[in-house]
Backbone of each chain as ProteinMPNN parsed JSONL, in Angstrom:
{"seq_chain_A": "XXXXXXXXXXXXXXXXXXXXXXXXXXXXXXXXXXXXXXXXXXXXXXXXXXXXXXXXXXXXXXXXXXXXXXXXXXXXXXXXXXXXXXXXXXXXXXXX", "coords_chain_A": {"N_chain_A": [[65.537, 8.933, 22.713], [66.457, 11.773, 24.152], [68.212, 14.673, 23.488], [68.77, 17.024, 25.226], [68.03, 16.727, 27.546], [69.884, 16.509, 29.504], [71.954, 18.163, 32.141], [74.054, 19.372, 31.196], [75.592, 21.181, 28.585], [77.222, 21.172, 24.898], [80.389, 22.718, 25.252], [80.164, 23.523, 28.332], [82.262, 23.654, 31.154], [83.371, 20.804, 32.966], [84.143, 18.827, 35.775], [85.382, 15.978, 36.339], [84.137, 13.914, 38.882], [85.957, 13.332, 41.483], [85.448, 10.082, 42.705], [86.178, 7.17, 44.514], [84.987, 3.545, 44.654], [83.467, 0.176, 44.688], [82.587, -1.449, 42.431], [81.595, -1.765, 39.006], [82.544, 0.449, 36.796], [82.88, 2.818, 34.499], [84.368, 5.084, 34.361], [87.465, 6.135, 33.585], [90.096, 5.782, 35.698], [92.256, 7.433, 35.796], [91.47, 9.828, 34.724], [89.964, 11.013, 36.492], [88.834, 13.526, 39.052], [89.472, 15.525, 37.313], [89.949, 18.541, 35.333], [87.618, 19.634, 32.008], [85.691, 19.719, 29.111], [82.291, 19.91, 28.098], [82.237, 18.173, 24.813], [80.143, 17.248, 23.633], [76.749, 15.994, 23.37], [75.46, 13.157, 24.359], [73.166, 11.995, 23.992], [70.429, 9.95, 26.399], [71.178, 6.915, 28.074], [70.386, 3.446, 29.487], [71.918, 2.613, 32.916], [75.564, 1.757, 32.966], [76.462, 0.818, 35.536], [74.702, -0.305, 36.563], [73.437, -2.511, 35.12], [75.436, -4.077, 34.748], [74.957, -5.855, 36.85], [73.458, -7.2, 36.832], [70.677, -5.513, 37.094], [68.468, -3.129, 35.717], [69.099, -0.897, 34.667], [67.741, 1.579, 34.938], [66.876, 4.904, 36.199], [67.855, 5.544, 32.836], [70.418, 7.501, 32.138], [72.362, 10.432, 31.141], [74.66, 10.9, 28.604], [77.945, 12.215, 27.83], [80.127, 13.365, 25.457], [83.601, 14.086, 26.58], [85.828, 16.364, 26.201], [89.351, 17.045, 27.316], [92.564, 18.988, 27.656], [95.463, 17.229, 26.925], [97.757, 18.099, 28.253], [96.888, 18.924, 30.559], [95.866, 16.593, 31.696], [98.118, 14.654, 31.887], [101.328, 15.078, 33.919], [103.661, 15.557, 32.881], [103.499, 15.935, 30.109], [104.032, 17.334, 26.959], [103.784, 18.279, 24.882], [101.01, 20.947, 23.515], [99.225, 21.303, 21.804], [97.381, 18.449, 22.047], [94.327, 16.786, 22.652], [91.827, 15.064, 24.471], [89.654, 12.294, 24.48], [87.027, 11.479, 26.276], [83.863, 9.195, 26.803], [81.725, 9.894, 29.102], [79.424, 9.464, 31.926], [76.892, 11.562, 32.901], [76.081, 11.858, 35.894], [79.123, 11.071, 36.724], [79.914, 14.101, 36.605], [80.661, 17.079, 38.047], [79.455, 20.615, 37.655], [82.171, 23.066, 36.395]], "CA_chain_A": [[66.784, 9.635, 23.017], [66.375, 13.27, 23.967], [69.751, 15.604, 23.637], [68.885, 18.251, 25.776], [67.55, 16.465, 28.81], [70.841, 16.303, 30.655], [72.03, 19.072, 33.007], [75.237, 20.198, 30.574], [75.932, 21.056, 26.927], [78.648, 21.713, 24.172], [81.148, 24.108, 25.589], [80.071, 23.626, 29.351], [83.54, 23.456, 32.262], [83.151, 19.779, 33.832], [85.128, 18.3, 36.518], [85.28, 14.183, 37.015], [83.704, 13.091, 40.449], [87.171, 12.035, 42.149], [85.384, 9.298, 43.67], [86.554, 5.827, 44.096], [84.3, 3.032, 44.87], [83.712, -0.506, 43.934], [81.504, -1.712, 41.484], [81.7, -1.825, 37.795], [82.679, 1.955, 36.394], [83.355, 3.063, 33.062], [84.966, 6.394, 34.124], [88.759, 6.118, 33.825], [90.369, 6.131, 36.676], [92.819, 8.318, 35.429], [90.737, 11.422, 34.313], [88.47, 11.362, 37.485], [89.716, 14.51, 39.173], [90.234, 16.364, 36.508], [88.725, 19.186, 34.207], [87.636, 19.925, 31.207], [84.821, 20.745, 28.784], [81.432, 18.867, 27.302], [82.237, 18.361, 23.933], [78.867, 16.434, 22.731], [75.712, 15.362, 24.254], [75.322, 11.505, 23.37], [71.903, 11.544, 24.845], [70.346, 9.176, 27.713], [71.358, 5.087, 27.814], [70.666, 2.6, 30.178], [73.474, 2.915, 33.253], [76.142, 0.52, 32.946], [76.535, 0.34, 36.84], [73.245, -1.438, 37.227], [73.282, -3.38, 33.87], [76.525, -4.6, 35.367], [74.543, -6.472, 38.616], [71.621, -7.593, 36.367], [69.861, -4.918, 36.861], [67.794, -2.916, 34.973], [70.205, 0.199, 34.267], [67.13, 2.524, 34.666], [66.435, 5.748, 35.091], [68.398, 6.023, 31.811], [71.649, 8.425, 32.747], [72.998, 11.297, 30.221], [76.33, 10.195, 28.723], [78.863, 13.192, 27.282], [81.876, 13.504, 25.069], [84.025, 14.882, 27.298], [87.387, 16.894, 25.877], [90.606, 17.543, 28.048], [93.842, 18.901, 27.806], [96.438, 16.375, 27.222], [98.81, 18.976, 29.399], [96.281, 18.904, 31.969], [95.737, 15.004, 32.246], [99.42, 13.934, 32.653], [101.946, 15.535, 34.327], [104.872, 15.29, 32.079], [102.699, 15.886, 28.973], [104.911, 18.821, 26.855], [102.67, 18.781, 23.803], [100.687, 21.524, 23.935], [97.741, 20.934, 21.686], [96.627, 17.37, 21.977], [93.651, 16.696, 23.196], [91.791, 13.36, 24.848], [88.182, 12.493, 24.579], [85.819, 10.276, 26.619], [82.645, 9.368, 27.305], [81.561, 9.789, 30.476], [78.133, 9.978, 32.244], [75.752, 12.776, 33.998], [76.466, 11.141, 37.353], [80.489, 11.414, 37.112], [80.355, 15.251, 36.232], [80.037, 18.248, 38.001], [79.989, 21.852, 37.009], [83.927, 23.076, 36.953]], "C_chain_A": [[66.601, 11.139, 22.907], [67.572, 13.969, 24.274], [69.588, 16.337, 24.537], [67.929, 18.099, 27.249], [68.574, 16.542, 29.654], [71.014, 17.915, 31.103], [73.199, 19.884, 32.607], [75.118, 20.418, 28.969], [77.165, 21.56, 26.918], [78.866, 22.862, 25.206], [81.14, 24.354, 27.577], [81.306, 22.983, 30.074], [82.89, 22.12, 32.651], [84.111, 19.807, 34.551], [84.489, 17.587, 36.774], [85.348, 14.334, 38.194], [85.186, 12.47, 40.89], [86.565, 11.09, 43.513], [86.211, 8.028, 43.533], [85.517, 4.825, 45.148], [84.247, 1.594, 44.424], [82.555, -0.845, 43.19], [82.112, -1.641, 40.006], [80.995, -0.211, 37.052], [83.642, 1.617, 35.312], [84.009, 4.38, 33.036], [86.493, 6.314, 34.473], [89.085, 6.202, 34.989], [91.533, 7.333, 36.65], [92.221, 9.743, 35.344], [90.048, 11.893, 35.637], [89.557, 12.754, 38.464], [89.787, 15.81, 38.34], [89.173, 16.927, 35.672], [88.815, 19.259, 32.796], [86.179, 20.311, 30.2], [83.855, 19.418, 28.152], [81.955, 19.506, 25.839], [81.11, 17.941, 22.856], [77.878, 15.977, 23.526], [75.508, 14.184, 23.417], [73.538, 11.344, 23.464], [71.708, 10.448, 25.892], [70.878, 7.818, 26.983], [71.471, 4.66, 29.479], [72.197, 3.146, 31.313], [73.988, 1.824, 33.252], [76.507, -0.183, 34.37], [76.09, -0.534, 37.359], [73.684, -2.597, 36.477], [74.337, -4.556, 34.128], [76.242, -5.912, 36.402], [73.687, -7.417, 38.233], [70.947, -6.501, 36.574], [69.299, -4.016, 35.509], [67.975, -1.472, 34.398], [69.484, 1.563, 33.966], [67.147, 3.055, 36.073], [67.754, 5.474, 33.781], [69.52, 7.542, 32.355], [72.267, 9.07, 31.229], [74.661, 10.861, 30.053], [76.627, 11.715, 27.552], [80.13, 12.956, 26.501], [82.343, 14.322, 25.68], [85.629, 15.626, 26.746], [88.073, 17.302, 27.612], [91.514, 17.665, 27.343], [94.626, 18.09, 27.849], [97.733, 16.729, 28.472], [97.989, 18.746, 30.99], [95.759, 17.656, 32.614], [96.974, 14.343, 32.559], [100.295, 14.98, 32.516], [103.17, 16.321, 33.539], [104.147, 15.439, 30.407], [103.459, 17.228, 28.4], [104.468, 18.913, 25.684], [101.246, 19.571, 24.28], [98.781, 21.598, 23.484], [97.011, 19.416, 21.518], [95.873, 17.43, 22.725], [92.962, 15.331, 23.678], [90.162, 13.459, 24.902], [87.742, 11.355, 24.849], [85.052, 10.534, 26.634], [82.262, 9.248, 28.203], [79.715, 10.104, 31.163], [77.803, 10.97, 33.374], [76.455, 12.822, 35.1], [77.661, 11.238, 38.044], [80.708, 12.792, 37.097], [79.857, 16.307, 37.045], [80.535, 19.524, 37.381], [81.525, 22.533, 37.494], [83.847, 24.938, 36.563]], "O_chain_A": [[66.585, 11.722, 21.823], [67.985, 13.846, 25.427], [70.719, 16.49, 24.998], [67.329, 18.989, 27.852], [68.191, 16.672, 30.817], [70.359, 18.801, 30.554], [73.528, 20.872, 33.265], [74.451, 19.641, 28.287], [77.921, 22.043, 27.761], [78.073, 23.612, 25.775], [81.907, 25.151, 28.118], [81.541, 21.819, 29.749], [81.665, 22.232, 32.696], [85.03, 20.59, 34.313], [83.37, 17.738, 37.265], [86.346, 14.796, 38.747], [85.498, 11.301, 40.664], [86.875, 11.156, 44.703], [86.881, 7.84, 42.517], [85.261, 5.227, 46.283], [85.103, 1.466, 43.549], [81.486, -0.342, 43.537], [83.323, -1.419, 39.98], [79.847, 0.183, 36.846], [84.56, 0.817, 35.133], [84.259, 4.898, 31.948], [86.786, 6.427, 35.663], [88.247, 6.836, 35.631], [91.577, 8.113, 37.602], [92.671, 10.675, 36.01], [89.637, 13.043, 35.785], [90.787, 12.791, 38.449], [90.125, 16.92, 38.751], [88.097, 16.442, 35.319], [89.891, 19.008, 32.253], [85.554, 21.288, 30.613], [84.298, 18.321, 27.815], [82.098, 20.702, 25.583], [81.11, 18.177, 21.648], [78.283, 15.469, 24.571], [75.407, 14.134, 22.192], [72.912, 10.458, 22.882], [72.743, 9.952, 26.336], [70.99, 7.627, 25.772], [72.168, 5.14, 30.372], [73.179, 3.768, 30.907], [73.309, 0.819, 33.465], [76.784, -1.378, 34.474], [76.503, -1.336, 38.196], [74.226, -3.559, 37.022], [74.15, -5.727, 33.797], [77.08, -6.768, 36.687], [73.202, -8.29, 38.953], [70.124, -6.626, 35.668], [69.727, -4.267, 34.382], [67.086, -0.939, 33.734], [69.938, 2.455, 33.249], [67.325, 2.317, 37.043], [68.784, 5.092, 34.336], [69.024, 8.494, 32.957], [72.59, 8.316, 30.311], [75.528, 10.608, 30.889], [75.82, 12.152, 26.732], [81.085, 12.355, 26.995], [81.826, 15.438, 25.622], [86.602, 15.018, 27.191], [87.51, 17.675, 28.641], [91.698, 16.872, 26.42], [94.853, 17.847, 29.034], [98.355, 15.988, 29.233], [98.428, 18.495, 32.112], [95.316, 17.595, 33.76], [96.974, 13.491, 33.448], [100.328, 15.726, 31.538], [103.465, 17.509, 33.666], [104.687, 14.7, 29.583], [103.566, 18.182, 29.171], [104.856, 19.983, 25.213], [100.49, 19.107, 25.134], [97.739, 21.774, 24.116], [96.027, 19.359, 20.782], [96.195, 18.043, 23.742], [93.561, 14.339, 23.263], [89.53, 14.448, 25.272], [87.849, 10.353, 24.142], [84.755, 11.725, 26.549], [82.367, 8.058, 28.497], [78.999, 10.994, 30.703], [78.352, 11.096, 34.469], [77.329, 13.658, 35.329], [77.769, 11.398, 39.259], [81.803, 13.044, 37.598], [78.668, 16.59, 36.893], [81.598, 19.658, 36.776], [81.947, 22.527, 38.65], [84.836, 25.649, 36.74]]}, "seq_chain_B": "XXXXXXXXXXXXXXXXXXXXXXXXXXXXXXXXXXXXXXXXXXXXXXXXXXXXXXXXXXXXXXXXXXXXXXXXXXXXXXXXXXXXXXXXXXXXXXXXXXXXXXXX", "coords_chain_B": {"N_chain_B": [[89.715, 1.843, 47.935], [91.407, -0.114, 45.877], [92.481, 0.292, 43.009], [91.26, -1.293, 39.869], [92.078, -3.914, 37.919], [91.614, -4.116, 35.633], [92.284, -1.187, 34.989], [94.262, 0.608, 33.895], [95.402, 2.412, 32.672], [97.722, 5.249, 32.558], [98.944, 3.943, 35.22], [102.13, 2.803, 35.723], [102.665, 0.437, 36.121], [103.876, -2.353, 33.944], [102.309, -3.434, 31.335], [103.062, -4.904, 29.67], [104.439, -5.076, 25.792], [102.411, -4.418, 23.224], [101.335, -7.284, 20.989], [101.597, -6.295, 17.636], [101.311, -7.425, 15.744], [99.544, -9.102, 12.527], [96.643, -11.752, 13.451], [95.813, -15.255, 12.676], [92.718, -16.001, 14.149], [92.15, -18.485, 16.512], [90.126, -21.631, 16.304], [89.11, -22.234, 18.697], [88.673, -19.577, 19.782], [86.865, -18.299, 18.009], [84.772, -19.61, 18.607], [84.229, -19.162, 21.148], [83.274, -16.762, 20.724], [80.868, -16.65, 19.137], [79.673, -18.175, 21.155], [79.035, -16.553, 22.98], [77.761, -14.548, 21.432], [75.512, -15.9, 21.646], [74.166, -16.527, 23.851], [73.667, -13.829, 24.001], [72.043, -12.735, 22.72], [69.907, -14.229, 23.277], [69.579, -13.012, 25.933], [70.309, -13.942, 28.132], [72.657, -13.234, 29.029], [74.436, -9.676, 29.961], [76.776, -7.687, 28.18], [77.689, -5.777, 30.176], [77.326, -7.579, 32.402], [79.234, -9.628, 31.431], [81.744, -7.349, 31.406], [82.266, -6.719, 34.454], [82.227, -9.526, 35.736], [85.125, -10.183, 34.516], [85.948, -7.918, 35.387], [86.485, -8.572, 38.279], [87.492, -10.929, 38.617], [90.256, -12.672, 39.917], [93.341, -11.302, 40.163], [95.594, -12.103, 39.691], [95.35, -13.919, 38.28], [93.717, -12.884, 36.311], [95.572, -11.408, 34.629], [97.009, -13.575, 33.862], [95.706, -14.646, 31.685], [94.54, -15.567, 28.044], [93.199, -12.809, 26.143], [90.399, -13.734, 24.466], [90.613, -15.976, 26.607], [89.782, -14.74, 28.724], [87.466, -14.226, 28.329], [86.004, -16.406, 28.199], [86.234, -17.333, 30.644], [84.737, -15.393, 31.764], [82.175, -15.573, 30.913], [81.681, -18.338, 32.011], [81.572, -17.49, 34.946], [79.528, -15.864, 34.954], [77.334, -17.997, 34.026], [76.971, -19.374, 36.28], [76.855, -17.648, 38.661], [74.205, -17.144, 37.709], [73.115, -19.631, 38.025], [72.683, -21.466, 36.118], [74.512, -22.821, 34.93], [76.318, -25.284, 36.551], [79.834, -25.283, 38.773], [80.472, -27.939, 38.517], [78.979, -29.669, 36.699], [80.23, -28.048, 34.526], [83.149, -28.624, 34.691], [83.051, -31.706, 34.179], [81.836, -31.65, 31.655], [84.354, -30.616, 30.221], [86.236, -32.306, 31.239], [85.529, -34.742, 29.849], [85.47, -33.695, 27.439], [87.898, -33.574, 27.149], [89.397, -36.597, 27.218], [87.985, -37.511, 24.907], [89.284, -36.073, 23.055], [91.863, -35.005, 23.693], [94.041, -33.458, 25.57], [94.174, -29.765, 25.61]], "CA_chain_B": [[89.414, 0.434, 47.307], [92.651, -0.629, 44.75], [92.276, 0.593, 41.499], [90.826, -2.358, 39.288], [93.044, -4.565, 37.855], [91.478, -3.429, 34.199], [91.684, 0.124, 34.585], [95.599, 1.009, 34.17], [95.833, 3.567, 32.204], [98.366, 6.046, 33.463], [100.068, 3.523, 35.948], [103.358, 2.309, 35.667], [102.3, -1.212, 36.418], [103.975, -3.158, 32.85], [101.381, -4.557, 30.85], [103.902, -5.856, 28.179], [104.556, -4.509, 24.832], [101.512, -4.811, 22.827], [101.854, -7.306, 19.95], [100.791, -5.39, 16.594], [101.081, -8.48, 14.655], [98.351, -9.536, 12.289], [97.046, -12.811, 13.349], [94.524, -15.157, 12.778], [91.967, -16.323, 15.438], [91.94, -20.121, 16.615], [89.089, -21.884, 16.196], [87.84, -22.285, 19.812], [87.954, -18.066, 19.761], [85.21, -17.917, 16.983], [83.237, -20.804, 19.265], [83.988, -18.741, 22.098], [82.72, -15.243, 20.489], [79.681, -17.152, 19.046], [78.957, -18.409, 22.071], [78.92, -14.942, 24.056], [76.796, -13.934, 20.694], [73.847, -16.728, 21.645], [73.964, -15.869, 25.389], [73.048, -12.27, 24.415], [70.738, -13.215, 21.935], [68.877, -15.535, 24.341], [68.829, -12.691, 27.226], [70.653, -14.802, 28.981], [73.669, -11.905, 29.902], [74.684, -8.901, 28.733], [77.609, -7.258, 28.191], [77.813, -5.209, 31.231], [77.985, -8.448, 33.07], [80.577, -9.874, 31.312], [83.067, -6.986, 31.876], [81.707, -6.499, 35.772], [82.841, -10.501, 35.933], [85.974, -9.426, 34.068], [86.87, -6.926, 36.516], [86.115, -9.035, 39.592], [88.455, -12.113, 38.752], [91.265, -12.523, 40.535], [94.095, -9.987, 39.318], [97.178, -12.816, 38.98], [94.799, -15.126, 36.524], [93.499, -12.182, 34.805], [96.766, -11.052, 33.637], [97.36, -14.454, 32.851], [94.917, -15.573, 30.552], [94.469, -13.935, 26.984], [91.787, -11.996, 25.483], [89.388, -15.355, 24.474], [90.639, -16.865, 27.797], [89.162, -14.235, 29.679], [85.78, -13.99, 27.813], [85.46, -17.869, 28.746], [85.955, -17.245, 32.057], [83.517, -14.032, 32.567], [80.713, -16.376, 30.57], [81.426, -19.226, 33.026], [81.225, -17.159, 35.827], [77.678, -15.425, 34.992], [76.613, -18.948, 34.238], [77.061, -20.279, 37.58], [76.107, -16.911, 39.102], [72.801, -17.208, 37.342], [72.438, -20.567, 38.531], [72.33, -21.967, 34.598], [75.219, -24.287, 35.24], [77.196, -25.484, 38.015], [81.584, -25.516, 38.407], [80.836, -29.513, 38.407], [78.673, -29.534, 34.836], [81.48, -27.488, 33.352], [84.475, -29.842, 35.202], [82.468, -33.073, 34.167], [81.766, -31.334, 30.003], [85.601, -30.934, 30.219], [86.848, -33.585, 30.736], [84.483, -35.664, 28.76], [85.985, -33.335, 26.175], [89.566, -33.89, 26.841], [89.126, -37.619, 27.14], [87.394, -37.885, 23.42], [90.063, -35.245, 21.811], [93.172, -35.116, 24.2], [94.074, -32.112, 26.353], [94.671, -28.699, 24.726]], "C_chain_B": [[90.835, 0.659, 46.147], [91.494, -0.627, 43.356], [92.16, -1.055, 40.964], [92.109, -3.0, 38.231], [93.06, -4.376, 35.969], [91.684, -2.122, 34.004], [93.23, 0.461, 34.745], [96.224, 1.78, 33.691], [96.307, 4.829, 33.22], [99.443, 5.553, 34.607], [101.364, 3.15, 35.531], [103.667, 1.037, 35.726], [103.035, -1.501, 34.54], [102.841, -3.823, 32.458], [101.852, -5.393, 29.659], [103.743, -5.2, 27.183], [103.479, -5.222, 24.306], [101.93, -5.319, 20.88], [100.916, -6.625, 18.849], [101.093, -6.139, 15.522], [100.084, -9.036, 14.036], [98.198, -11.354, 12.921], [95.731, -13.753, 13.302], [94.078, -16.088, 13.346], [92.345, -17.828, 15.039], [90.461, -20.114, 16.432], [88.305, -22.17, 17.344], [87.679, -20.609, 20.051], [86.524, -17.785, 19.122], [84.467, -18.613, 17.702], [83.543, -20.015, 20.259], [83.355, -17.249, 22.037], [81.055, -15.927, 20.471], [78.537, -17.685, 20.354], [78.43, -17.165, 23.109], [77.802, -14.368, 23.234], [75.147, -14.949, 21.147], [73.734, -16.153, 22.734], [73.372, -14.883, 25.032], [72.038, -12.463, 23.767], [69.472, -13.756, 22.906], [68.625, -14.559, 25.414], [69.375, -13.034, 28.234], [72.316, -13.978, 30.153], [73.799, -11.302, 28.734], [76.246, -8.293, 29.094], [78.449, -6.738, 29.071], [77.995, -6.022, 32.088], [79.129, -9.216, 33.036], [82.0, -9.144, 31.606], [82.936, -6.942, 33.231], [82.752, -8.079, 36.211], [84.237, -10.439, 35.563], [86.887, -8.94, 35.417], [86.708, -7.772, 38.317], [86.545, -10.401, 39.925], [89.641, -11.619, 39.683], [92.792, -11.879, 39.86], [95.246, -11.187, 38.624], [96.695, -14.022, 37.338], [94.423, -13.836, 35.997], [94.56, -11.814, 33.86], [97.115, -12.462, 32.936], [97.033, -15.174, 31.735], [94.849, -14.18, 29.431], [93.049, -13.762, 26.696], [90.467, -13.189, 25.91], [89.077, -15.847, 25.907], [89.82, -15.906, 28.736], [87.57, -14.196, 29.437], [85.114, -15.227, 28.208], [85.142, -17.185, 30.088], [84.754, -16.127, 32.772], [82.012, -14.839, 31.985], [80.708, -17.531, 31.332], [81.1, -18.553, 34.372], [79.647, -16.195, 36.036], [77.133, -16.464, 35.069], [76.458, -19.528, 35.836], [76.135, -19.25, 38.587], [74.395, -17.047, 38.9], [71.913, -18.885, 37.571], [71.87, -21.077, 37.339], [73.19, -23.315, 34.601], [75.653, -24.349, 36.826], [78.722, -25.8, 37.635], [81.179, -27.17, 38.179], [80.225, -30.111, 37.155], [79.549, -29.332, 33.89], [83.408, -28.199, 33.811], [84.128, -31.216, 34.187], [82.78, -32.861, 32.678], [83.319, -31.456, 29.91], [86.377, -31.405, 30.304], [86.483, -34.7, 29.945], [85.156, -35.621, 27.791], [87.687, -34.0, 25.674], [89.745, -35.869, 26.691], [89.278, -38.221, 25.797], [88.904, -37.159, 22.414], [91.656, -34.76, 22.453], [92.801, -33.855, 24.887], [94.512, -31.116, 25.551], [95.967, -28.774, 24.479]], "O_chain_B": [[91.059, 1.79, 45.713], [90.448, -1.144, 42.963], [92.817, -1.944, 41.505], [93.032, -2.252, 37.91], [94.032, -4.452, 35.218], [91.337, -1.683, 32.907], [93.523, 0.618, 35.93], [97.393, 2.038, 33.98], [95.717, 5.29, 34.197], [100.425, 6.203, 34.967], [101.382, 3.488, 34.347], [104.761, 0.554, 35.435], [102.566, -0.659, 33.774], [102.373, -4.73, 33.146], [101.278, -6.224, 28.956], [102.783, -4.443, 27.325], [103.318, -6.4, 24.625], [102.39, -4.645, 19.958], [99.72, -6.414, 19.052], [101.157, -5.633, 14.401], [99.392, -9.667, 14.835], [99.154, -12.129, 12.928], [94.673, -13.308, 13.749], [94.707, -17.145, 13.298], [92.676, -18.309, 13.956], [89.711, -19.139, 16.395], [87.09, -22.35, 17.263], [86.591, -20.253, 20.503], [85.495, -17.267, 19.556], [83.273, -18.349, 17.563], [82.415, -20.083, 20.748], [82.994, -16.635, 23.041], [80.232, -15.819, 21.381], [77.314, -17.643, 20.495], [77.442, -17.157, 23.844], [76.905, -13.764, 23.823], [73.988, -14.6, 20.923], [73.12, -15.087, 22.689], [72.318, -14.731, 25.651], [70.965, -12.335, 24.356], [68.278, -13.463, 22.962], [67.616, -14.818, 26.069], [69.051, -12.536, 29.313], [72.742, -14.124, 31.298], [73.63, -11.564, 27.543], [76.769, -8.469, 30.194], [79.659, -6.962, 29.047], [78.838, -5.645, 32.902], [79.87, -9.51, 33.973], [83.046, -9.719, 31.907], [84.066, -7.32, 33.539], [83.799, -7.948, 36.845], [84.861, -10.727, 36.584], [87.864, -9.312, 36.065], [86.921, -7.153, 39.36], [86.263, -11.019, 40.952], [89.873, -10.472, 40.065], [93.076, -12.371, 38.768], [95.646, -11.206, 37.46], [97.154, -14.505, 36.303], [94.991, -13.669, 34.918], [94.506, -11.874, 32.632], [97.432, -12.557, 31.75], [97.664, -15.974, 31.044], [94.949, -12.955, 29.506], [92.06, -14.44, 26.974], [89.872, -13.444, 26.957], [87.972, -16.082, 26.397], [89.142, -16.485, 29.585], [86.69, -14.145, 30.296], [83.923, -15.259, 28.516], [84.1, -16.653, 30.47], [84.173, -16.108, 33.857], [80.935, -14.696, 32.564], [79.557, -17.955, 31.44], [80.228, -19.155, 34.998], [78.963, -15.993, 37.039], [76.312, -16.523, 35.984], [75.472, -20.188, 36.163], [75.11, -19.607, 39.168], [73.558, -17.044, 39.802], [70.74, -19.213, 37.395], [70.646, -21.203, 37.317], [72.806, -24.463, 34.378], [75.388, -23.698, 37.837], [79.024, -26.376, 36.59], [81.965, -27.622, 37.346], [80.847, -30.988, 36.557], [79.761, -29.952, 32.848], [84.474, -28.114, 33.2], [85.031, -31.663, 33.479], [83.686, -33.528, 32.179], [83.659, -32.549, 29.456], [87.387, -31.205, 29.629], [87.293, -35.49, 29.46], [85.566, -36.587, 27.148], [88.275, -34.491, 24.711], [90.441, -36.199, 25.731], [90.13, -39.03, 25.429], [89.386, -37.638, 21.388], [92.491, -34.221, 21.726], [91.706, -33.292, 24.875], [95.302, -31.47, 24.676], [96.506, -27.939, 23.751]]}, "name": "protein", "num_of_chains": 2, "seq": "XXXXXXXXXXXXXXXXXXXXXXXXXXXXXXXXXXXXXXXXXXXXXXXXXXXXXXXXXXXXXXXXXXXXXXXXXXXXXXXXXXXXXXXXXXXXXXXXXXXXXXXXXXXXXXXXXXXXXXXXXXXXXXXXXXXXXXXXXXXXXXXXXXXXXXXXXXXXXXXXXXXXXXXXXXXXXXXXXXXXXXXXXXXXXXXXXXXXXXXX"}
């Protein structure tokens, strides 16, 4: 498990891939769209996409704690500092 | 593609008030965890297949079955996938069962 192989760290802007697709995804469907910040590098694991099919869930894919804005994930949200945290991988994130 | 029939956070869809009652498991749950625990043990699936099967039932039985009931059903449906059993092995074991010990 190496931390500092993926392509983001702490403190780096993301924005969720608003894709949609089918298959077996672990990225909310809710959040995708939307920005916010790496809060942790988990290091690499297996992807669950493959692992999902039988396969063999390699290369190994960077997974992130990701923080957001509770204001900035739902609409109607009028608390100002909560915050929401997933984990999300490499693959769903680009730079925001 | 329609949002997955597990992934509902944020919709409006009802999923029922969630009970927050302690309570404690039946006894075909623990034979049905245990059994999901040999499968993985053995290699035989992993996790990632079970929710994949999960998410790829049909939406009106998934809502209808609970927790347990669904974990059966995503370990019967890898089995068959994997060509370990067949629907007429696990028809045939089942009624055998109900036969010897009545119907649930």
């Amino acid at each position: 498990m190496s931390e500092s192989s993926g392509r983001f760290k702490p403190g780096d802007r993301v924005r969720v891939r608003a894709e949609d697709r089918p298959g077996h995804i672990r990225t909310p469907f809710y959040i995708r769209g939307k920005t916010g910040w790496v809060e942790r590098a988990h290091g690499e694991f297996r992807n669950p996409e493959s692992l999902a099919f039988g396969g063999d869930g390699l290369p190994k894919r960077p997974l992130y704690l990701v923080g957001f804005h509770q204001r900035e994930v739902w609409e109607k949200y009028a608390a100002t500092k909560d915050k929401l945290f997933i984990d999300i991988y490499e693959h769903w994130l680009d730079p925001a | 593609m329609p949002r997955g029939h597990h992934d509902i956070g944020g919709t409006t869809r009802d999923a029922g008030p969630i009970n927050r009652a302690e309570h404690q498991l039946e006894d075909w749950e623990i034979v049905a965890d245990a059994v999901n625990q040999a499968l993985g043990a053995r290699g035989i699936k992993r996790t990632d297949e079970l929710r994949r099967a999960r998410e790829q039932m049909d939406s009106e039985l998934y809502r209808s079955l609970s927790y347990y009931e669904r974990w059966i059903a995503s370990m019967e449906s890898i089995l068959i996938e994997k060509k370990i059993l067949t629907h007429e092995e696990i028809d045939r074991k089942v009624a055998e069962i109900e036969k010897k010990w009545g119907e649930p």
